[in-house]
C-alpha positions in Angstrom: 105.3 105.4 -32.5 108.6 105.1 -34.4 111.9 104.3 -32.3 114.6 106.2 -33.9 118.2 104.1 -33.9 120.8 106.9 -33.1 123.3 105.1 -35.4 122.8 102.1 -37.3 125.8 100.0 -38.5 124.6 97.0 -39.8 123.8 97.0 -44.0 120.3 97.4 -45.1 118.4 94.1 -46.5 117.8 94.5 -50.3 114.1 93.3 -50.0 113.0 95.1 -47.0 114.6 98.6 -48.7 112.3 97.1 -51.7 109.5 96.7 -49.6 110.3 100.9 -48.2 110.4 101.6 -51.3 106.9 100.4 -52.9 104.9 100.8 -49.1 106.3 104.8 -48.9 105.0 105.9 -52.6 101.8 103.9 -52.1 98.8 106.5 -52.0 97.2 104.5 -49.3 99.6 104.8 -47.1 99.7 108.8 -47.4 97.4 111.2 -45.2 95.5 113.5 -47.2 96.0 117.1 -47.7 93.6 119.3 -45.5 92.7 121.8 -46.8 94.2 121.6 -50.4 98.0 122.7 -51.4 99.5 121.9 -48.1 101.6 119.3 -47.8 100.8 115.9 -47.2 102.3 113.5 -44.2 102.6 109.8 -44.5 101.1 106.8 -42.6 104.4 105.4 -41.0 102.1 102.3 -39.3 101.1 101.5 -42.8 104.3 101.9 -44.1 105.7 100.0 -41.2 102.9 97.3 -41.9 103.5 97.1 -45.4 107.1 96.4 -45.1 106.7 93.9 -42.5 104.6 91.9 -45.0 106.5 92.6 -48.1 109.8 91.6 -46.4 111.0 87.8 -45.6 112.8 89.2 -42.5 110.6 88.5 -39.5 111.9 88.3 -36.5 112.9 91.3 -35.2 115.6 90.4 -32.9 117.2 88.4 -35.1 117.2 90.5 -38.3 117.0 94.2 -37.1 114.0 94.7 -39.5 113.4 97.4 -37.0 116.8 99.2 -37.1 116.3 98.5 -40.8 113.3 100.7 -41.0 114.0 103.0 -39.0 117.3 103.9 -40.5 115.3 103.7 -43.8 113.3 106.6 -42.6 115.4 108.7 -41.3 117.1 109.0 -44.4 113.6 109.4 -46.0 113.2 112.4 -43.7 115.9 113.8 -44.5 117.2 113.3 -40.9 120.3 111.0 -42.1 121.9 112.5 -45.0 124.3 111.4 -47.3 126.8 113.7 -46.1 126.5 112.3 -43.0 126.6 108.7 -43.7 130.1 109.7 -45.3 131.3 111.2 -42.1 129.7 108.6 -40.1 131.7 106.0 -42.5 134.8 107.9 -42.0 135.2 108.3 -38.2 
């Protein structure tokens, strides 16, 4: 299960949002749709996996690759927004 970071401060690593970025558009890692026309739902352990292996940050509690990803999918969700971040930025 995916631990969600209520705010994450610390800048995102180039390569691991690479790494987000080619693991979440990979078909593999997406669920298919049952029955056909609904919407699909992705794998976040494969994602997760993926960008683990993709990424040269290892260790976890030196690099925050978790707070990283996590941060990476909330705004993939839609969860953190741009409009947000702003406001977050600003206060």
């Amino acid at each position: 299960m995916i631990r969600f970071i209520p705010e994450f401060k610390g800048p995102i690593d180039p390569q691991v949002a690479r790494a987000f970025n080619k693991a979440v558009t990979n078909l593999d890692n997406i669920y298919p749709a049952i029955p056909a026309g609904e919407s699909t739902d992705i794998n976040w352990n494969f994602v997760q996996a993926d960008c683990y292996m993709d990424s040269p940050v290892w260790v976890d509690d030196e690099t925050g690759f978790l707070d990283q990803f996590n941060y990476l999918v909330r705004c993939y969700i839609g969860e953190i927004t741009l409009a947000s971040r702003i406001i977050q930025e600003a206060a």
